[in-house]
C-alpha positions in Angstrom: -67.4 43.5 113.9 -68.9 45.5 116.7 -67.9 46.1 120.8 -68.3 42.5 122.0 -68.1 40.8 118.9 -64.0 41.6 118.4 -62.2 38.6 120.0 -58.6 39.6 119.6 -56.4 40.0 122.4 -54.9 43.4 121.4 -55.8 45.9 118.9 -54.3 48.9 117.1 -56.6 52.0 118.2 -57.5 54.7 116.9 -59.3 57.3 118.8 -62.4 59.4 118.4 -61.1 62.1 116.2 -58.6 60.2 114.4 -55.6 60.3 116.8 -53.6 56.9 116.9 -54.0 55.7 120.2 -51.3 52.7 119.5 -51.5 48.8 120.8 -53.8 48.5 123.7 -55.6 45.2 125.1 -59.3 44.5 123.7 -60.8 45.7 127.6 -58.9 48.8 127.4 -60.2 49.1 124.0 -63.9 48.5 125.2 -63.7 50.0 128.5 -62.5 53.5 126.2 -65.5 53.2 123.8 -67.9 52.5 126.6 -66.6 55.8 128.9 -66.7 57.7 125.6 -70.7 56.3 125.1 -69.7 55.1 121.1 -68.8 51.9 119.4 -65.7 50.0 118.8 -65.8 49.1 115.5 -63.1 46.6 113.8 -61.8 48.9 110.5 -59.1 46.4 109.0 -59.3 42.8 110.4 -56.6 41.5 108.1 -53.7 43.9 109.8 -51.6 42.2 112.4 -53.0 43.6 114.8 -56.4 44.2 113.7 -56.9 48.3 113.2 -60.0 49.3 115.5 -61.8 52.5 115.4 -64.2 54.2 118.5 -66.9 55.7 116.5 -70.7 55.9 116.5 -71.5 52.9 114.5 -75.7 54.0 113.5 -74.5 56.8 112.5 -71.3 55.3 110.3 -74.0 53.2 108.7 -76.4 56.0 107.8 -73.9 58.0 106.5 -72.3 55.2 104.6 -76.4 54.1 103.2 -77.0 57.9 102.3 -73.6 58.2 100.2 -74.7 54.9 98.5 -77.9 56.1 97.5 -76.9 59.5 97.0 -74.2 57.6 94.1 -77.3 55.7 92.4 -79.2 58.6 91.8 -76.7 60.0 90.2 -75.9 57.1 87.6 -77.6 56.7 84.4 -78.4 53.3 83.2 -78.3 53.0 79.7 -80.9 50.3 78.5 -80.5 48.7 74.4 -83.7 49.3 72.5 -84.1 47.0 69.6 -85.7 47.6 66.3 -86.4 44.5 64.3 -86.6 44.6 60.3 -87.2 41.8 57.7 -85.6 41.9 54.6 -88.4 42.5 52.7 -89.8 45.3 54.4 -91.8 48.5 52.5 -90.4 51.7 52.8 -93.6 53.1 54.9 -93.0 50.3 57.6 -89.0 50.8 57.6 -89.8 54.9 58.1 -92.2 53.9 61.3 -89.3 52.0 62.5 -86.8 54.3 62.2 -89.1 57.1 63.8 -89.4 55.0 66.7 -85.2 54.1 66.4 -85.1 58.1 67.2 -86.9 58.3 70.0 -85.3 55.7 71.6 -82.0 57.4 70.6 -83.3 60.9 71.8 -84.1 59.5 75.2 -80.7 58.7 75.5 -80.9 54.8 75.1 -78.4 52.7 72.6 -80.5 51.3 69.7 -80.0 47.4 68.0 -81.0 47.5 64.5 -81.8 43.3 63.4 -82.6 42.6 60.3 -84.6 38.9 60.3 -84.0 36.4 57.3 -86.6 34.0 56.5 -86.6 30.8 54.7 -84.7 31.5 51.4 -83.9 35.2 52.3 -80.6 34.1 53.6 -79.7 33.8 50.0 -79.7 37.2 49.6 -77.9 38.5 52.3 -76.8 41.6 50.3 -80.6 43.4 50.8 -80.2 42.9 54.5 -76.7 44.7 54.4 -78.0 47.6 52.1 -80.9 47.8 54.1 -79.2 48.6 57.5 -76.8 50.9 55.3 -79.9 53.2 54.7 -81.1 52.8 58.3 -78.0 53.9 59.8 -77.5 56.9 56.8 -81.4 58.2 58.4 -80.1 58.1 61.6 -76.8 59.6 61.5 -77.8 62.6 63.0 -79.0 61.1 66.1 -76.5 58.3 66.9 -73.2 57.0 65.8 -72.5 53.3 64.7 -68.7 52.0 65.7 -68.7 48.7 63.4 -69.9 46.8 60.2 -73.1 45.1 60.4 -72.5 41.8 60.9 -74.4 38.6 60.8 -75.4 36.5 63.6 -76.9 33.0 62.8 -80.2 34.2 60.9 -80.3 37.8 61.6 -78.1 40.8 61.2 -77.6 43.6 63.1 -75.5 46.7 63.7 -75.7 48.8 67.1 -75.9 52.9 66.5 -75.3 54.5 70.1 -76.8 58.1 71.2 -74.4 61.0 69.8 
């Protein structure tokens, strides 16, 4: 809340450069902002009384937007590439796979591995274990797994993160 917006009767100040100004009516607050040409801007509205401040309030806000914007550009999101395998895969297909598993983990992205069962290939669960074994031995270099491969209804998959 903003100038005419604060409907308290009295208000803890505080002044232009930080002084504390004490418990002055919400006039003598105004009247103070007003002489001074700035804002009175309502800083803590849950403190008996409410804790107002006498600042320029655009410029409060564009500093406040250009720190915000200023912290996204510096975060990284991490996305989760996923590579999806059958169990009956050729060794050609699971090298282009793994190729592209790289990349993803070179760029700095996390990396699922699934394996797919099909029809009776849930019978023979074992292949799709030793299969993501050999993936994650070829890319040991580039990422780090931090569990088992475990299955989830019909697939399996393991998740290798960026070293």
């Amino acid at each position: 809340m903003i100038n005419e917006q604060i409907r308290d009767k009295e208000v803890r100040l505080i002044g232009l450069n930080g002084e504390q100004v004490g418990i002055v009516p919400i006039k003598e607050a105004q009247r103070r902002a007003t002489l001074a040409n700035l804002d009175l801007v309502k800083i803590a509205p849950q403190a008996k009384p409410p804790v107002c401040k006498i600042m320029d309030y655009g410029k409060f806000k564009f500093d406040a937007a250009k720190k915000e914007k200023e912290a996204r550009k510096k975060q990284k999101t991490v996305s989760i590439k996923e590579v999806r395998l059958t169990a009956s895969i050729q060794d050609n297909d699971l090298n282009t796979k793994l190729r592209n598993a790289q990349k993803f983990l070179a760029q700095g992205d996390k990396v699922k591995i699934s394996v797919i069962f099909r029809g009776r290939e849930m019978m023979h669960k074992e292949k799709g274990e030793e299969l993501l074994e050999r993936a994650i031995d070829q890319l040991k270099e580039f990422g780090v797994t931090d569990q088992k491969p475990k299955l989830e209804g019909r697939s399996m998959g393991v998740l290798v993160t960026p070293k």
